[in-house]
DRENDO-1510 file (C-alpha; in Angstrom, 1 decimal, always signed):
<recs>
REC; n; res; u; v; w
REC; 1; UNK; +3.3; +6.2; -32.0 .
REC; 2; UNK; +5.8; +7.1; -29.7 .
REC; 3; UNK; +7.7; +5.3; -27.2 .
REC; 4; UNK; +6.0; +7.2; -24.3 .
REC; 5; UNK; +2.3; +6.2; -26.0 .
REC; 6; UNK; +3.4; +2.9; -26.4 .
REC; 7; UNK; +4.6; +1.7; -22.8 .
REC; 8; UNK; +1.5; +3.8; -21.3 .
REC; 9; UNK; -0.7; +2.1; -23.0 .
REC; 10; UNK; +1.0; -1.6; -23.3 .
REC; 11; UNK; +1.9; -1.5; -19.3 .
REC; 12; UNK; +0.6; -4.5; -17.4 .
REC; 13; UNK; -1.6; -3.8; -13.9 .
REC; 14; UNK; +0.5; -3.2; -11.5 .
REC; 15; UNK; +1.0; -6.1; -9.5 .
REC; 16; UNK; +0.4; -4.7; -5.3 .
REC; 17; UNK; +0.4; -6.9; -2.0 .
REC; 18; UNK; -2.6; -7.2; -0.4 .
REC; 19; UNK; -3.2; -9.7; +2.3 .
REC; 20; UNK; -5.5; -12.1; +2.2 .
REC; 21; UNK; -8.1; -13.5; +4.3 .
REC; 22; UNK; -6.9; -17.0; +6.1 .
REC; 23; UNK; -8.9; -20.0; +8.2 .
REC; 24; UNK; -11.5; -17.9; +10.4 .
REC; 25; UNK; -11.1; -14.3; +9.1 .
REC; 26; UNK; -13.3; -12.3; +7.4 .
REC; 27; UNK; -12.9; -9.3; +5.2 .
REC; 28; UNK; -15.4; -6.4; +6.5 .
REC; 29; UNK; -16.3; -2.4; +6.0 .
REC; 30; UNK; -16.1; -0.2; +9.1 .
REC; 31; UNK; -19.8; +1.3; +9.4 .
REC; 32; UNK; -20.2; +2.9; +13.0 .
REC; 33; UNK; -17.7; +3.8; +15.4 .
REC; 34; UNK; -18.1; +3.9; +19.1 .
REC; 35; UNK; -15.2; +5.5; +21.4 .
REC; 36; UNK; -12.0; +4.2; +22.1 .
REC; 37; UNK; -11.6; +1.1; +20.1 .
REC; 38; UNK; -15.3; -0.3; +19.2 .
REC; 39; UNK; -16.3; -0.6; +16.2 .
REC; 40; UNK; -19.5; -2.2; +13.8 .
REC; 41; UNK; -18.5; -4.0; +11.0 .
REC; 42; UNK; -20.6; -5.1; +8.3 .
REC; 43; UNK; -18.5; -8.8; +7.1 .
REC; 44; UNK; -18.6; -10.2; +3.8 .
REC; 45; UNK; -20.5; -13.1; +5.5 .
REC; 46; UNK; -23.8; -11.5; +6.0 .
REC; 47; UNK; -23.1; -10.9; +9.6 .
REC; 48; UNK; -22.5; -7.1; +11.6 .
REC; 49; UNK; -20.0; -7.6; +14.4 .
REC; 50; UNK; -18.9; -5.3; +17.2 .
REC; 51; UNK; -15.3; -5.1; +16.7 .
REC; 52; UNK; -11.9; -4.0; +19.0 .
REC; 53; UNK; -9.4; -2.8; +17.6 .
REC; 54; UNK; -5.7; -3.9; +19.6 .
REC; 55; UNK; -3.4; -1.4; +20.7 .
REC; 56; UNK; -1.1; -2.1; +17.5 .
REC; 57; UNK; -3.8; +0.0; +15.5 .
REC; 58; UNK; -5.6; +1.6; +17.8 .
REC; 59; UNK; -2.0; +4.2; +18.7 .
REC; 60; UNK; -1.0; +4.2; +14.9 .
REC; 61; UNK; -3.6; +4.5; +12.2 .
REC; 62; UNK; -6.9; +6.6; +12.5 .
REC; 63; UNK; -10.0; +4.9; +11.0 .
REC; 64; UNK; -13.0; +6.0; +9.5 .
REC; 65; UNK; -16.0; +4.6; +8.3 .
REC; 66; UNK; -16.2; +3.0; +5.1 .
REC; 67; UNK; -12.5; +2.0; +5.7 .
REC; 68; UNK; -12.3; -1.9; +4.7 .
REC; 69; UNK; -10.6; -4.5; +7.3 .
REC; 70; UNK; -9.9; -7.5; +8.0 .
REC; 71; UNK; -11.6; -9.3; +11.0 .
REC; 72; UNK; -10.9; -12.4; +13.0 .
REC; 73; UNK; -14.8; -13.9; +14.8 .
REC; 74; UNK; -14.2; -14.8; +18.7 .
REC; 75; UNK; -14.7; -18.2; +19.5 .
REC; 76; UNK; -17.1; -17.4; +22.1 .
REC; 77; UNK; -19.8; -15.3; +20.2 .
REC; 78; UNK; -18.4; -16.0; +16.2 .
REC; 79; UNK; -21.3; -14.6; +15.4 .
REC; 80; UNK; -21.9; -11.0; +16.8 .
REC; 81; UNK; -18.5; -10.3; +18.4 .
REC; 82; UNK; -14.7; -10.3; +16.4 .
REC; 83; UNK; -11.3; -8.3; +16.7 .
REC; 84; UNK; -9.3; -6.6; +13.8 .
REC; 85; UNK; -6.7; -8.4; +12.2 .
REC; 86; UNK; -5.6; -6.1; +9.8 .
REC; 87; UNK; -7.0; -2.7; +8.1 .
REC; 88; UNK; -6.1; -2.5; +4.7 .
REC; 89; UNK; -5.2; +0.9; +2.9 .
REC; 90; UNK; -7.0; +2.8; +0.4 .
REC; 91; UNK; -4.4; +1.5; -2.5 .
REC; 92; UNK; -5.4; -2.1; -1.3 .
REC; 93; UNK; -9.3; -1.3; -0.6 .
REC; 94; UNK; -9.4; -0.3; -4.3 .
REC; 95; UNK; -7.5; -3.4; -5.7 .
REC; 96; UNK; -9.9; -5.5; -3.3 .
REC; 97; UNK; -13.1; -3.7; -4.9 .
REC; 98; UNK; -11.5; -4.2; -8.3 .
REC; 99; UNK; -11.3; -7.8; -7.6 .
REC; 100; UNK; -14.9; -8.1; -6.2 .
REC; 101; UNK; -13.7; -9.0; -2.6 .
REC; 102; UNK; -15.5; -6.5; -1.2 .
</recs>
């Protein structure tokens, strides 16, 4: 065996950064998108919220459905209503799924 076999096959996962969901937030799939910055999101929870998406995002990143995201319930309507946190990338998305967070 070589030395190029060897640490191929021998190499540990690599280790990425992914953040976490924390208190209220949710982790969540994008599944419809409306115009501007509205959004469905199926949650982990069981629950499908209509979701903004802040300025930060919105004038940055483009989003497409299927994309996974983090999501943060309104206090008001926790239930049907939330606002992106965070939208994770597809390097991330794929750890997540690996992990069975999503």
């Amino acid at each position: 065996m070589t030395l190029m076999e060897y640490s191929q096959k021998d190499q540990p996962d690599v280790v990425i950064r992914v953040r976490m969901p924390r208190g209220k937030e949710v982790i969540g799939t994008i599944t419809e998108i409306f115009g501007g910055s509205r959004l469905h999101v199926s949650c982990r929870d069981g629950k499908t919220r209509m979701c903004r998406i802040p300025g930060k995002f919105r004038k940055r990143i483009t989003i497409h459905p299927g994309d996974a995201v983090l999501v943060i319930p309104w206090d008001v309507e926790p239930d049907t209503k939330g606002d992106v946190e965070w939208i994770y990338t597809r390097t991330q998305a794929g750890w997540l799924k690996r992990k069975g967070l999503i």
